[in-house]
Structures are given as structure tokens and as C-alpha cells.
Backbone of each chain as ProteinMPNN parsed JSONL, in Angstrom:
{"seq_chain_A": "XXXXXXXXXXXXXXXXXXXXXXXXXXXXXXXXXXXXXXXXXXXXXXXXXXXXXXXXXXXXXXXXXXXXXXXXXXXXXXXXXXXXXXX", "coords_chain_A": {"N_chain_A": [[121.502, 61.464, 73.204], [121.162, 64.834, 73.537], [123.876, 66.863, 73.243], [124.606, 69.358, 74.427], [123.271, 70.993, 76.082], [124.38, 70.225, 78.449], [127.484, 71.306, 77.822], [126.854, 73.91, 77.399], [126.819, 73.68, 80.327], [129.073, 73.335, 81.453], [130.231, 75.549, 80.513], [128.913, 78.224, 82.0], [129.576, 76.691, 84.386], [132.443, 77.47, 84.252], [131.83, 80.189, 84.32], [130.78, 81.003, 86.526], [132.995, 80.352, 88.308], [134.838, 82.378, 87.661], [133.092, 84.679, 88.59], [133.389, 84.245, 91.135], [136.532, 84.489, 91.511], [136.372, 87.543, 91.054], [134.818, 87.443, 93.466], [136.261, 87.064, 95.646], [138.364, 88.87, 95.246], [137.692, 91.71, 95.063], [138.061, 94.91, 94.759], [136.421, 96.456, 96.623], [133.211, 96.553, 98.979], [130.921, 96.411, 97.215], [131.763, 95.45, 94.724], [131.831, 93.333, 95.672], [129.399, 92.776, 95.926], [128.012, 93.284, 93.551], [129.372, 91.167, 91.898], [128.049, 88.982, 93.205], [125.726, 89.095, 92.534], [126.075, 88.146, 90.125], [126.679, 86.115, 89.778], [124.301, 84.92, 90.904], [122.796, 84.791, 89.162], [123.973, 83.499, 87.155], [123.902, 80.707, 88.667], [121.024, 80.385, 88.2], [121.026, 80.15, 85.459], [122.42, 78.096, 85.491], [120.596, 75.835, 86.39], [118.281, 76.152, 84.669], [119.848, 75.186, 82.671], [120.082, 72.864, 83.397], [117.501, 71.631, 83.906], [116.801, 71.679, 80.935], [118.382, 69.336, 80.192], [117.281, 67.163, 81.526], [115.051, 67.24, 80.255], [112.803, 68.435, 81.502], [110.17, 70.336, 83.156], [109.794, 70.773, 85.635], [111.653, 72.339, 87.045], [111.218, 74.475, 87.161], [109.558, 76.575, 89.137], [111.834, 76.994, 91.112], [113.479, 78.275, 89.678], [111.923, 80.916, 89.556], [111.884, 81.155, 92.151], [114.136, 81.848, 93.419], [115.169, 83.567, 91.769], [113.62, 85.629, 92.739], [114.944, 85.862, 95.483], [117.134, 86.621, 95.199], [116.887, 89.0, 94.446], [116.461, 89.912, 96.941], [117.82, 89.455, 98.071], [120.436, 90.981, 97.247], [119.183, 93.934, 97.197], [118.689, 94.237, 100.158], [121.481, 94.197, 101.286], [122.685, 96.178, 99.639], [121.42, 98.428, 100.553], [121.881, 98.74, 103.452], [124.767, 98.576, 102.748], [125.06, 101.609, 102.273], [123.767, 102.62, 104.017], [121.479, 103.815, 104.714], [119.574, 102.204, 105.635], [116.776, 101.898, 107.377], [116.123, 101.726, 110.899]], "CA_chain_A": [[121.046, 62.64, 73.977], [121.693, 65.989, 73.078], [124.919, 67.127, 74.347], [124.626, 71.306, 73.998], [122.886, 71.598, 78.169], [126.215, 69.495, 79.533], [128.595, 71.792, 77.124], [126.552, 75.18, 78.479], [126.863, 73.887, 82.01], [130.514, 73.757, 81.484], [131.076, 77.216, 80.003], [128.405, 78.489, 83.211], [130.741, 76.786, 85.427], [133.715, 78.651, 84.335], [131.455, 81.672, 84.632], [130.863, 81.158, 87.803], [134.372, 80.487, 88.678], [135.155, 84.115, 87.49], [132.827, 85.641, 89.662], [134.379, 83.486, 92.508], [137.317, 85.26, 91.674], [136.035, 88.927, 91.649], [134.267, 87.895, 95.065], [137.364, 86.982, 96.734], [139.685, 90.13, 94.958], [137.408, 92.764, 94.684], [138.466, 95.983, 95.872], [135.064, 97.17, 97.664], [132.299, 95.441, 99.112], [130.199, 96.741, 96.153], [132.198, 95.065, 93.581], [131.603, 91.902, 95.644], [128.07, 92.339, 95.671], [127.656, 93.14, 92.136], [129.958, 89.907, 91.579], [127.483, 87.706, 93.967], [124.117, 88.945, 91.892], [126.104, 87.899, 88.816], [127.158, 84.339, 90.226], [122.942, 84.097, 91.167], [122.321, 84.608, 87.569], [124.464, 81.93, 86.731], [123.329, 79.247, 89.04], [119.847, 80.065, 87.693], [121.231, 79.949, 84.29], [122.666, 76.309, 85.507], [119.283, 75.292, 86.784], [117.75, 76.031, 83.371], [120.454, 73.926, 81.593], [119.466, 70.84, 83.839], [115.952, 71.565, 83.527], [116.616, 71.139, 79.749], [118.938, 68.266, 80.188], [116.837, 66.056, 82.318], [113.97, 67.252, 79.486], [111.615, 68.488, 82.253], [110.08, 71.603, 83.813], [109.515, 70.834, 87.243], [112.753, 73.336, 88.205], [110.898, 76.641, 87.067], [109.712, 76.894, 90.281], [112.789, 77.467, 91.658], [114.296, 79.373, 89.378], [111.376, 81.859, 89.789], [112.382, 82.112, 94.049], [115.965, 82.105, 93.379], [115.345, 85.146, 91.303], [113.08, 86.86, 93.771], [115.309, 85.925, 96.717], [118.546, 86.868, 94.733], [116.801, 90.4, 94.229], [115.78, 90.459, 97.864], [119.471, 89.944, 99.061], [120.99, 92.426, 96.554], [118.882, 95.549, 97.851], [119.097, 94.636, 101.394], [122.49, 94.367, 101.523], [123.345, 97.323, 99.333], [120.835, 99.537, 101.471], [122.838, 97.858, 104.636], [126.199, 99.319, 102.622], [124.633, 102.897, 101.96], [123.633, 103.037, 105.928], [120.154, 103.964, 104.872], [118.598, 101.046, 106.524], [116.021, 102.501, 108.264], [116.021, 100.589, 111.93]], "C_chain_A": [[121.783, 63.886, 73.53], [123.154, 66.554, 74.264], [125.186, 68.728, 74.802], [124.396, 71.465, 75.479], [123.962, 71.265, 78.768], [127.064, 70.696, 79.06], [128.493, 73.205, 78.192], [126.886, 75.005, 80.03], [128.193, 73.975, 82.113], [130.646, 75.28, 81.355], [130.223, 77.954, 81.597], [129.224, 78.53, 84.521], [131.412, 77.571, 85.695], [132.819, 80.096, 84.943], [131.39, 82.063, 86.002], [132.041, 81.028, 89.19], [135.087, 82.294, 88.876], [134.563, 84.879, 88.2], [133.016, 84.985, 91.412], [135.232, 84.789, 92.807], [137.232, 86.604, 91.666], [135.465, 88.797, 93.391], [135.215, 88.348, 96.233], [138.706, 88.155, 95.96], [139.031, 91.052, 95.264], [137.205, 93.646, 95.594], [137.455, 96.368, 97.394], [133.632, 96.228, 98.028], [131.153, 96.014, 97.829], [130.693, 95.865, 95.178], [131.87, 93.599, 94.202], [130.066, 91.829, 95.607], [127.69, 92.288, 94.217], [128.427, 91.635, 91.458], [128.642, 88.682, 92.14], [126.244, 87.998, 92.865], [124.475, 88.064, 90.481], [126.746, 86.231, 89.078], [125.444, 84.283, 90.288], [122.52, 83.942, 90.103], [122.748, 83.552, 86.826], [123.968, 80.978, 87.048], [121.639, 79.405, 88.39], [120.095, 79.6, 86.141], [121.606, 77.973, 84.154], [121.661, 75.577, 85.919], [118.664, 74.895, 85.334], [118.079, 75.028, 82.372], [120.218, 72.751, 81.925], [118.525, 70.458, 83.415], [115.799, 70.823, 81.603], [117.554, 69.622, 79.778], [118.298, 67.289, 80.457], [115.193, 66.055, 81.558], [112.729, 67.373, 80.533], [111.624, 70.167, 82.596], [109.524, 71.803, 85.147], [110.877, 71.958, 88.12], [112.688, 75.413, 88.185], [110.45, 77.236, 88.055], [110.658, 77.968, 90.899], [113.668, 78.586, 90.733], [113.125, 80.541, 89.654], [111.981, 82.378, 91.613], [113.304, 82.046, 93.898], [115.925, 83.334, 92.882], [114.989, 86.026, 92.443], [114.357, 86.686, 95.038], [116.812, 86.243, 96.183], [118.564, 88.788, 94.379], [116.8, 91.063, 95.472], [117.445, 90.565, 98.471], [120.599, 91.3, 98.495], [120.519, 94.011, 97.418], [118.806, 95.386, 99.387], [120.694, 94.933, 101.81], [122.999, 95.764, 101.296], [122.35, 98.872, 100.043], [121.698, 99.656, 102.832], [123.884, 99.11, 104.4], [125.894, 100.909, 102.413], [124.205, 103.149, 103.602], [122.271, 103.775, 105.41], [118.639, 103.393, 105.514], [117.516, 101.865, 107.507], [115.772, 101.111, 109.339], [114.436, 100.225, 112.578]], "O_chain_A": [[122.965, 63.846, 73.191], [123.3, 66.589, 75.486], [126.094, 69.023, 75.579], [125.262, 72.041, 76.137], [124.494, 71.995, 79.604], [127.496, 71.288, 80.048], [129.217, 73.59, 79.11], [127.154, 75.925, 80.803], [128.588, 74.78, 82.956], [131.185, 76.015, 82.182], [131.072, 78.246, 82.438], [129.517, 79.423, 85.317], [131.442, 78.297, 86.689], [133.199, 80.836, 85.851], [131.794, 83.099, 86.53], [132.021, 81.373, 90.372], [135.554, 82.991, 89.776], [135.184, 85.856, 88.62], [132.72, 85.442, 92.516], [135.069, 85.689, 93.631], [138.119, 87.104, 92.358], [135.594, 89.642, 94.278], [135.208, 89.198, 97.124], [139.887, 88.058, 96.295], [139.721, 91.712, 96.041], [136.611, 93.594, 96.671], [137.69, 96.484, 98.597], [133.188, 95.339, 97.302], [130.17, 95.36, 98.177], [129.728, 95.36, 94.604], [131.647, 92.687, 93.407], [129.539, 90.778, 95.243], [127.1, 91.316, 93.745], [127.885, 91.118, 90.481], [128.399, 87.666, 91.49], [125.802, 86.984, 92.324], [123.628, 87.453, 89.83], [127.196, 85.475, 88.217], [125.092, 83.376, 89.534], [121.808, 82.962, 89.888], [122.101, 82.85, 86.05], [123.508, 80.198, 86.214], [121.094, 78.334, 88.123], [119.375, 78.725, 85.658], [121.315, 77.078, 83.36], [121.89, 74.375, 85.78], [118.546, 73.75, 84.896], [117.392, 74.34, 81.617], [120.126, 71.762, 81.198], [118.325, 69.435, 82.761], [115.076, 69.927, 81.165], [116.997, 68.752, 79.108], [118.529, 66.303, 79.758], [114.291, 65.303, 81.927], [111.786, 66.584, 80.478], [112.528, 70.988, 82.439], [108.941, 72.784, 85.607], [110.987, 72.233, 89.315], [113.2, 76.471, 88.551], [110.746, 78.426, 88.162], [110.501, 79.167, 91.128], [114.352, 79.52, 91.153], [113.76, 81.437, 90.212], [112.325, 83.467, 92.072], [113.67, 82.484, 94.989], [116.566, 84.23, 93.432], [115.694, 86.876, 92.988], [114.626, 87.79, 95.513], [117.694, 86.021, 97.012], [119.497, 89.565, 94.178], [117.004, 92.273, 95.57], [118.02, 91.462, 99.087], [121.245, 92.161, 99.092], [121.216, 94.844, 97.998], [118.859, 96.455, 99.996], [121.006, 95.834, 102.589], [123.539, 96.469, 102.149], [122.675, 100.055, 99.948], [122.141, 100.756, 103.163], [124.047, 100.11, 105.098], [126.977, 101.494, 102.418], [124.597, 104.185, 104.14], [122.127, 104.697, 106.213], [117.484, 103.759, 105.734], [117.985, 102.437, 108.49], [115.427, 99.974, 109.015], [114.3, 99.325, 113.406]]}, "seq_chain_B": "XXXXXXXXXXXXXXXXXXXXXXXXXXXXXXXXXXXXXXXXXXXXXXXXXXXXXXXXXXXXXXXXXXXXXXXXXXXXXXXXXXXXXXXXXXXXXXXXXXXXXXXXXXXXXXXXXXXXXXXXXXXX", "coords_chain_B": {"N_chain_B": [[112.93, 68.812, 64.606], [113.322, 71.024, 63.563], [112.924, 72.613, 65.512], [114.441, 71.495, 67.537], [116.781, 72.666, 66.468], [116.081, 75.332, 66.877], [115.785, 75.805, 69.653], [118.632, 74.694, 70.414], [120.108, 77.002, 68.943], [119.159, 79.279, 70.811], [119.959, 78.003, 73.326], [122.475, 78.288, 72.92], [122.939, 80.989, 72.645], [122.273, 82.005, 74.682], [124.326, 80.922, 77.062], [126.687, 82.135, 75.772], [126.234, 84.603, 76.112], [125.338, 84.586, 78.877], [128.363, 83.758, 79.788], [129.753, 85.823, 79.197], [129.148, 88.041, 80.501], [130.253, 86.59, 83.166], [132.454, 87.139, 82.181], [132.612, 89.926, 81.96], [132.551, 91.172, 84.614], [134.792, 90.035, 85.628], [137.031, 91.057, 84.362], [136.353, 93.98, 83.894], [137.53, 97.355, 83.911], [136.73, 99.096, 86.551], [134.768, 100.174, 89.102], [132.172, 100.984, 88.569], [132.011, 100.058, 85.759], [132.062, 97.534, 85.645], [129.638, 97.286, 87.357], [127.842, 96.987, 85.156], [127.918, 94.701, 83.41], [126.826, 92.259, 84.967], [124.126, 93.338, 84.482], [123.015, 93.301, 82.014], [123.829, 91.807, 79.906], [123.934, 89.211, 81.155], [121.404, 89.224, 81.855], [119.935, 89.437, 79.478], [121.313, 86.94, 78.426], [119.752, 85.171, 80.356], [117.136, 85.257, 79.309], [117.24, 84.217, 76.962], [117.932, 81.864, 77.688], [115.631, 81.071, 79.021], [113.763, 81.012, 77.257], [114.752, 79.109, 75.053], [113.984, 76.621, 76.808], [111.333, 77.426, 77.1], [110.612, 76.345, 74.458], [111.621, 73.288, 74.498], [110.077, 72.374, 76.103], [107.236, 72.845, 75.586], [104.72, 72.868, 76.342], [101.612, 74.37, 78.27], [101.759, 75.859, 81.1], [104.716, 75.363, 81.139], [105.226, 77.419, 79.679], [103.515, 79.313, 80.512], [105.319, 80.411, 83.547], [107.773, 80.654, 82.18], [107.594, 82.926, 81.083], [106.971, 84.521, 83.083], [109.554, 84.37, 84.813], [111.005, 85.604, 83.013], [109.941, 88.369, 83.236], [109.864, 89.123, 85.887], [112.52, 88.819, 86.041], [113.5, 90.872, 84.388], [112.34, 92.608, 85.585], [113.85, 93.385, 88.133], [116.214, 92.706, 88.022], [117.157, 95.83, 86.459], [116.459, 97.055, 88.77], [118.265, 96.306, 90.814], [120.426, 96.855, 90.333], [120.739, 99.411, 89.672], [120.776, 100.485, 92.562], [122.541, 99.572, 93.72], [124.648, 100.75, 92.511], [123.842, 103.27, 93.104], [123.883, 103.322, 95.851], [127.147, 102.809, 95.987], [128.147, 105.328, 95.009], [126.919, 107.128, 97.127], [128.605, 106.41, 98.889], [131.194, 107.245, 98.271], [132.386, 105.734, 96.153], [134.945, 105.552, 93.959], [134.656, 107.767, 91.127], [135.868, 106.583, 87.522], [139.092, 107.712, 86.321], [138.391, 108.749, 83.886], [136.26, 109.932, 83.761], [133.891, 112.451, 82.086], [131.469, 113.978, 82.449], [129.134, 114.279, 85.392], [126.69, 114.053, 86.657], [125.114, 113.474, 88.664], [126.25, 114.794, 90.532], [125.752, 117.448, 91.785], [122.86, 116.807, 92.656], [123.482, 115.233, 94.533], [125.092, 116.448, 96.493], [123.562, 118.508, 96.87], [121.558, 117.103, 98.492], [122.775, 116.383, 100.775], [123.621, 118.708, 101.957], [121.26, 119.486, 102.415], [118.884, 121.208, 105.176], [117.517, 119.352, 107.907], [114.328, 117.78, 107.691], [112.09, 117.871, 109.21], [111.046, 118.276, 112.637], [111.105, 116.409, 115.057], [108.566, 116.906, 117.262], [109.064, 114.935, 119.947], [111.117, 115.094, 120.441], [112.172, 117.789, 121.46]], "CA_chain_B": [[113.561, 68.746, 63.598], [113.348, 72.987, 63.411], [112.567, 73.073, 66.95], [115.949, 70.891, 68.338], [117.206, 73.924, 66.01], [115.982, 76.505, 67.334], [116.344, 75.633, 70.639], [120.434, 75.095, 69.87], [120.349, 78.432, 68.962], [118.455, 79.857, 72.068], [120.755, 77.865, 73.888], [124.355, 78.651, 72.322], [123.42, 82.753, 72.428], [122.169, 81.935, 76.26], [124.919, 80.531, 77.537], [127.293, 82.828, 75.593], [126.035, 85.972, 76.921], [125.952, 84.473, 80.475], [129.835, 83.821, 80.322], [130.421, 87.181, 78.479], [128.885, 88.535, 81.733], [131.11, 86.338, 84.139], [133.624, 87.812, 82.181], [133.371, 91.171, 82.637], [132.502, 91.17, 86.123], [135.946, 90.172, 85.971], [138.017, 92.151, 83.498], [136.519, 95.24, 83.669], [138.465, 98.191, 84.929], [136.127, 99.368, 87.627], [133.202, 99.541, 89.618], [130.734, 101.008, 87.75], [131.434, 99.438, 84.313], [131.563, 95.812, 86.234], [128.123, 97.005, 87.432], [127.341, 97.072, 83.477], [128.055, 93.091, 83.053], [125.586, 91.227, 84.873], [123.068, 93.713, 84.818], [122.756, 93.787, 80.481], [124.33, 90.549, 79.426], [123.135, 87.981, 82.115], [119.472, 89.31, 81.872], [119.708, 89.132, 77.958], [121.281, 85.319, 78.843], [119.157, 84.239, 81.147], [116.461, 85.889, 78.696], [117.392, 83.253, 75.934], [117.443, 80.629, 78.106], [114.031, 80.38, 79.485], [113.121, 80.965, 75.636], [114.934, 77.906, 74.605], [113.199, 75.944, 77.641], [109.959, 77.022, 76.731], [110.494, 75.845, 73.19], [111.859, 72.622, 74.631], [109.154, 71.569, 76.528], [105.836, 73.668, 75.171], [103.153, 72.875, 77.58], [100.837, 75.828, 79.122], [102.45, 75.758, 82.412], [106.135, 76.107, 81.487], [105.29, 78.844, 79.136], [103.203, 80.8, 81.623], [106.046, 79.974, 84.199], [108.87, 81.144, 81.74], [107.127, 83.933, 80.901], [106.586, 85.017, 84.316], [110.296, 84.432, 85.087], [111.113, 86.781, 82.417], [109.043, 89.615, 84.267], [110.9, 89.415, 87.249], [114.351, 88.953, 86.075], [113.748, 92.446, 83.726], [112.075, 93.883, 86.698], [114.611, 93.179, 89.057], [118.049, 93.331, 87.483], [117.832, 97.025, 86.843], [116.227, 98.253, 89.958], [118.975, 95.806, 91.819], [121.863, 97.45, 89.718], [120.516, 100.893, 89.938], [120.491, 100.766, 93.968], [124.011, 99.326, 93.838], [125.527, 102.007, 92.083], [123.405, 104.541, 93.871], [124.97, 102.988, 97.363], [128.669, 103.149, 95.61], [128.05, 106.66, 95.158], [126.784, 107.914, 97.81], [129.57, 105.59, 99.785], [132.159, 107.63, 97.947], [133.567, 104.701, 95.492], [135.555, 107.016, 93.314], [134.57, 107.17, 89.546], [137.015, 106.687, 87.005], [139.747, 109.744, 85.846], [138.232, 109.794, 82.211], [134.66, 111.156, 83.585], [133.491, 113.634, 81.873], [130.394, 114.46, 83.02], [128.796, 113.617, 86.564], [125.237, 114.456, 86.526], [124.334, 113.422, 89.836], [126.903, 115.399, 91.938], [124.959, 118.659, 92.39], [122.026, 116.597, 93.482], [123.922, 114.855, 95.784], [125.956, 117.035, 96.838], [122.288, 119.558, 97.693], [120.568, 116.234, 99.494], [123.602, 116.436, 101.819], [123.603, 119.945, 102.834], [119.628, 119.763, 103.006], [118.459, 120.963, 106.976], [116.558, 117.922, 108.251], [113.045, 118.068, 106.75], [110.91, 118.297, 110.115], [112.072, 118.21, 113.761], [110.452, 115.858, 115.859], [108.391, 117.429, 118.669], [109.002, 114.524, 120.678], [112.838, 115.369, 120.984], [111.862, 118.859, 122.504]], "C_chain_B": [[113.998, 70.358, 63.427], [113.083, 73.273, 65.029], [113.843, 72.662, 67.727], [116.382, 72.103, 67.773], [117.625, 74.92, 66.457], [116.44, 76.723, 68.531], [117.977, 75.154, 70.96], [120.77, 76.329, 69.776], [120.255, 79.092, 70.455], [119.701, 79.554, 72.962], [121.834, 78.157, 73.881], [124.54, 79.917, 73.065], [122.997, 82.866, 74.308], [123.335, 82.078, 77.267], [126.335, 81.789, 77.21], [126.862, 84.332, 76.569], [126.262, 85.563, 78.301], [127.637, 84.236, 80.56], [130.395, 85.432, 79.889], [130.268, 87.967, 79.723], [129.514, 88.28, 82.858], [132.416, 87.25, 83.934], [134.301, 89.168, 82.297], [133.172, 91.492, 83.57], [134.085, 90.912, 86.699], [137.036, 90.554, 85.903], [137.864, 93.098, 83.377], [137.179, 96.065, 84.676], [137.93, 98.84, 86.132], [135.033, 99.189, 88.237], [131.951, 99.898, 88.515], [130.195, 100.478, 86.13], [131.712, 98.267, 84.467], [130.609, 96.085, 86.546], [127.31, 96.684, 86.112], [126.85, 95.784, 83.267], [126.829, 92.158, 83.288], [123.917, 91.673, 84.274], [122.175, 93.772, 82.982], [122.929, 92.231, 80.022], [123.794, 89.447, 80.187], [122.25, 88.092, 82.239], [119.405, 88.813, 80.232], [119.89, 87.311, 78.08], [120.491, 84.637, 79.062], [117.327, 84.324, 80.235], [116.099, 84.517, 77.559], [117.434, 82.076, 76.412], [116.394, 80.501, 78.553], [113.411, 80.396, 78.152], [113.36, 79.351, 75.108], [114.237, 76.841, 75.545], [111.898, 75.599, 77.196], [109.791, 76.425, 75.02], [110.616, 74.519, 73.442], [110.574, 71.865, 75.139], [107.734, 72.581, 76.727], [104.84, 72.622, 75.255], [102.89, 74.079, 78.537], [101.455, 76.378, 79.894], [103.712, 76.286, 82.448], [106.23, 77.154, 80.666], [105.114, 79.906, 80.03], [104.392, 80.802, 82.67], [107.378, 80.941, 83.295], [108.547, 82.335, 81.491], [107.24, 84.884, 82.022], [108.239, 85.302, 85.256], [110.901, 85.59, 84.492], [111.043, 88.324, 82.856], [109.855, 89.734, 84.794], [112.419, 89.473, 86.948], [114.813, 90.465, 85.494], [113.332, 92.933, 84.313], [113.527, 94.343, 87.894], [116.394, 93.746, 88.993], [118.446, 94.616, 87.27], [118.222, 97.588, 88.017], [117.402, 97.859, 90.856], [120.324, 96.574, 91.477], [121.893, 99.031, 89.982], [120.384, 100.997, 91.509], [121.81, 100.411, 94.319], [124.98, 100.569, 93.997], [124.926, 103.274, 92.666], [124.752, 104.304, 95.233], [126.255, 103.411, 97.327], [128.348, 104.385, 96.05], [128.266, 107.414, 96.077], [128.397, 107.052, 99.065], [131.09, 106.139, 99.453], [133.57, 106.621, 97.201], [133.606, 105.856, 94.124], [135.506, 106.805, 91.748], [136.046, 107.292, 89.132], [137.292, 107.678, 86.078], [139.069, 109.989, 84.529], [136.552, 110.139, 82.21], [134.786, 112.498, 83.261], [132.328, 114.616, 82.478], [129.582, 113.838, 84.148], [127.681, 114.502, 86.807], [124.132, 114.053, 87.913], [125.14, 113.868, 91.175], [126.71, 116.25, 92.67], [123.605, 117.943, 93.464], [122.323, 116.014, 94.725], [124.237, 115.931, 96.721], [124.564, 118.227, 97.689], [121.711, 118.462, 98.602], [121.618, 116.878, 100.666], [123.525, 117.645, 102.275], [122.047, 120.763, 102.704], [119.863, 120.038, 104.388], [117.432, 119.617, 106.562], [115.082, 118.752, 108.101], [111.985, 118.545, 107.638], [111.512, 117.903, 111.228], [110.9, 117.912, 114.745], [109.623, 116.138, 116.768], [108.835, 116.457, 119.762], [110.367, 114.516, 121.347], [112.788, 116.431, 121.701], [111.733, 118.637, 124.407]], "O_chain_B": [[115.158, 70.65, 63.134], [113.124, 74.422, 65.469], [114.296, 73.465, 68.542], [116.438, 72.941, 68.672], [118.742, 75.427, 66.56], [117.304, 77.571, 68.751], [118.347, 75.464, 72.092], [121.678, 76.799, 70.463], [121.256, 79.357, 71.12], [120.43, 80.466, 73.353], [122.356, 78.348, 74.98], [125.494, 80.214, 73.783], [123.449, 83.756, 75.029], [123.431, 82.984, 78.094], [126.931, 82.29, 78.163], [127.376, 84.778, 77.595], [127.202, 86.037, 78.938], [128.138, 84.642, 81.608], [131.397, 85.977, 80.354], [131.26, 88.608, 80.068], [129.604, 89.176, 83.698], [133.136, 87.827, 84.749], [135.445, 89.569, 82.513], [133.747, 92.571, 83.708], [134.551, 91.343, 87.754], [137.92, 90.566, 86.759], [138.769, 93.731, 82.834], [137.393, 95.777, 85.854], [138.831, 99.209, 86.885], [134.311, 98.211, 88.039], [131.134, 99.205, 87.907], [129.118, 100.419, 85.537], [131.681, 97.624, 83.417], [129.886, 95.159, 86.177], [126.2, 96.153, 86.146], [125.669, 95.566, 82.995], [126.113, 91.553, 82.49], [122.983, 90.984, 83.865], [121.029, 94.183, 82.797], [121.906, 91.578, 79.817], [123.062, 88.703, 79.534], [121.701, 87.15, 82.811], [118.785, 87.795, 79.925], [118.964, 86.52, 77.9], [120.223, 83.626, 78.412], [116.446, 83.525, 80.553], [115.0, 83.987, 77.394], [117.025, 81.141, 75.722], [116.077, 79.317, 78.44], [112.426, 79.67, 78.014], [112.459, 78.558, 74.832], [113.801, 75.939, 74.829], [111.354, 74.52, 76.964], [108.676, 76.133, 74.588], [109.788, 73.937, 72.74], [110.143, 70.855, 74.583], [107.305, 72.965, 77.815], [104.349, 71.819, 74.461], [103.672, 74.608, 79.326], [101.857, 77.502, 79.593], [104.094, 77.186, 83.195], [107.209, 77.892, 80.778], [105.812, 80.869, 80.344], [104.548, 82.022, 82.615], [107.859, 81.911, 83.881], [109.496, 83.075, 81.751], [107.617, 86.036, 81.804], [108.301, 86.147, 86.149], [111.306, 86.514, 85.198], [111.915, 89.192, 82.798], [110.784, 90.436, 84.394], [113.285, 90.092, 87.567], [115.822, 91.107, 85.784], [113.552, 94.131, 84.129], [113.93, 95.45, 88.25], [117.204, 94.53, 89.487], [119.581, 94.972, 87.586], [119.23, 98.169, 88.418], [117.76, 98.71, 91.671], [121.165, 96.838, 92.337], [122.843, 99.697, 90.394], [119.611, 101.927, 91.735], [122.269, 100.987, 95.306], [125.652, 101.104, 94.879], [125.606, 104.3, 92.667], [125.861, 104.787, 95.46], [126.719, 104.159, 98.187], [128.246, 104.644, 97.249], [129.216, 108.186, 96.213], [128.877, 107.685, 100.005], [132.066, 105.722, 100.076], [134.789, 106.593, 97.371], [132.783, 106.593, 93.58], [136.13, 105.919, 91.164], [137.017, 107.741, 89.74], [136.544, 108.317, 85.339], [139.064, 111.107, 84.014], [135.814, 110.453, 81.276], [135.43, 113.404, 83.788], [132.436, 115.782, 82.859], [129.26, 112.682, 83.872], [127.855, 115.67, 87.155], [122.929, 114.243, 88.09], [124.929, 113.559, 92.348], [127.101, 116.304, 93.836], [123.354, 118.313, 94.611], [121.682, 116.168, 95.764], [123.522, 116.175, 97.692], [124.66, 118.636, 98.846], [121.301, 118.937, 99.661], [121.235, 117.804, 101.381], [123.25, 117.562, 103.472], [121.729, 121.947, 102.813], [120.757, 119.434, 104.98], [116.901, 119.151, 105.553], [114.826, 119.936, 108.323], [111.123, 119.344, 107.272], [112.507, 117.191, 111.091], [110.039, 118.691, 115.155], [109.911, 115.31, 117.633], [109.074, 117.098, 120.785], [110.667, 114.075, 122.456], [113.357, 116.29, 122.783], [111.474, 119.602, 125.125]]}, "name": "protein", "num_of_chains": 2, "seq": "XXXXXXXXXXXXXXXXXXXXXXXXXXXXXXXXXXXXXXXXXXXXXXXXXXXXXXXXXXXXXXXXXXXXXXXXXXXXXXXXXXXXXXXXXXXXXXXXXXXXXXXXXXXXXXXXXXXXXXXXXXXXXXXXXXXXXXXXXXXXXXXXXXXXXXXXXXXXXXXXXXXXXXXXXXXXXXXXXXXXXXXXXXXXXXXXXXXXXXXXXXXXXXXXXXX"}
């Protein structure tokens, strides 16, 4: 079996380790949101590598609503932090 | 035989760019050039990986499907980055000392000391 999707899901990991650690340092709640969109990009990125691992495409699905619902939490939130929210 | 290949490739420059992106989300020196990271590098990533996917398993479905993911991730990732760094902004997260030029401080700076645009009658 090809071993390259296991290797990527490692290095992913780490990636997503690192934006762990900006979530839980970073100065402003901005820097943690821009940290969380870039952790959702990852786990989709780790979806993809299974998807190829397990040699199927039954998980494109999901990575398609993970995206949309990873866009939908980004701009509510950062509308939220701008106090533009209209009530 | 050229296709395990290719898809190696796809995958390598995938995966690379997505950590290059963890990483400066975490090393860079501030906010607005950590907004830079995911929003360039983890779209290009995630870009090369649904490429290598659809090379992997080319049937109709996960093309149109990867394709379609594509869309949305280059629709999305700016407008989500560009509403970020608007928010900072206007939230007063403080650029960094070696700006030179700040091209959206007049406009700000006129929204804010706009009068309010129309005045309710129903507050009268």
C-alpha cells in the first residue's frame, strides 16, 4: 500500500498542532480566529488524505460542508467581533 | 504507473503547502501577516489535494465533486480573510511600526464621523 496519505497525515497533524498552539497563545481573538479557519483547512486536508488512503471517494461530501460550514463560522464570528451584527 | 506519479506529486506539494501554512499562522510576527498563511498557502494546499484525489480515483462524480470543492474553497477563503482583517481594523488591532502606507484610514476614519444616514420617524 502506498505509504505517502499516512506520511501527509502526519506532517497535517503537526500542522494542526501549530495552530493549536496559536489558538491557545494568540494575542487577540482575531489571531485565534484566523488560527481556527487554518486548523479547518487542515482537518479537510486530513479528510482528503484518508479519502485517498482508504482509495475511495465517498468523503467528498463532507469535505464540501466542512468547507461551507467552516466559511459560515469564520464570518459570523468575525462580524460578532466587529459588533456589526445586525440584531 | 504515471498516474501513482503524478498523484505523489499532487500529494507531496499538497501537504507541504498545508504545513507551510500551519506554520506561519504560527511564526509570523503579527496579525495581519498570520492572516496571509492560511488564506494563500492552505487554499493552494488544499487546491493540490483534491487534484491528486481526483487523479486517484477518476470517475465523473469525484471529479465534478472535486471540482466543485475547489469553487468554494477559492470563493470562500478570501472573502473569509478579507472580513477578518476588515473586523481587526476596524476593532483597532494595531498594524505593525514598519507601515508605510495605510490606505484605508481616511476611509475609515470618514465612515466614522459620517451623521447617521436617515433618522427614523418612528423615534420622533
Amino acid at each position: 500500500m502506498n505509504p505517502a496519505p499516512l506520511l501527509g497525515l502526519a506532517v497535517v497533524g503537526v500542522g494542526m498542532v501549530l495552530c493549536g498552539v496559536r489558538i491557545v497563545r494568540g494575542p487577540t481573538a482575531f489571531d485565534r480566529l484566523a488560527a481556527f479557519d487554518c486548523l479547518v483547512l487542515d482537518a479537510i486536508g486530513g479528510v482528503l488524505l484518508m479519502s485517498m488512503r482508504l482509495e475511495t471517494a465517498e468523503y467528498l461530501d463532507a469535505v464540501l460542508i466542512v468547507t461551507l460550514l467552516g466559511f459560515l463560522g469564520t464570518v459570523s464570528l468575525a462580524t460578532y467581533l466587529e459588533g456589526t451584527l445586525v440584531d | 504507473m504515471w498516474t501513482e506519479l503524478l498523484v505523489d506529486l499532487a500529494l507531496g506539494i499538497g501537504v507541504f503547502f498545508m504545513f507551510i501554512a500551519s506554520l506561519g499562522v504560527l511564526r509570523l510576527p503579527n496579525f495581519y501577516a498570520r492572516l496571509h498563511a492560511p488564506t494563500k498557502a492552505a487554499t493552494l494546499g488544499l487546491l493540490s489535494l483534491l487534484t491528486a484525489l481526483a487523479i486517484d480515483v477518476p470517475e465523473t462524480t469525484t471529479i465534478t465533486k472535486a471540482v466543485l470543492a475547489m469553487l468554494f474553497i477559492g470563493a470562500t477563503a478570501p472573502l473569509g480573510a478579507h472580513l477578518l482583517g476588515r473586523a481587526a481594523y476596524r476593532s483597532f488591532v494595531r498594524l505593525p511600526a514598519a507601515t508605510l502606507i495605510d490606505e484605508y484610514e481616511p476611509v475609515a476614519v470618514k465612515r466614522e464621523r459620517a451623521p447617521p444616514a436617515a433618522i427614523d420617524p418612528r423615534d420622533e
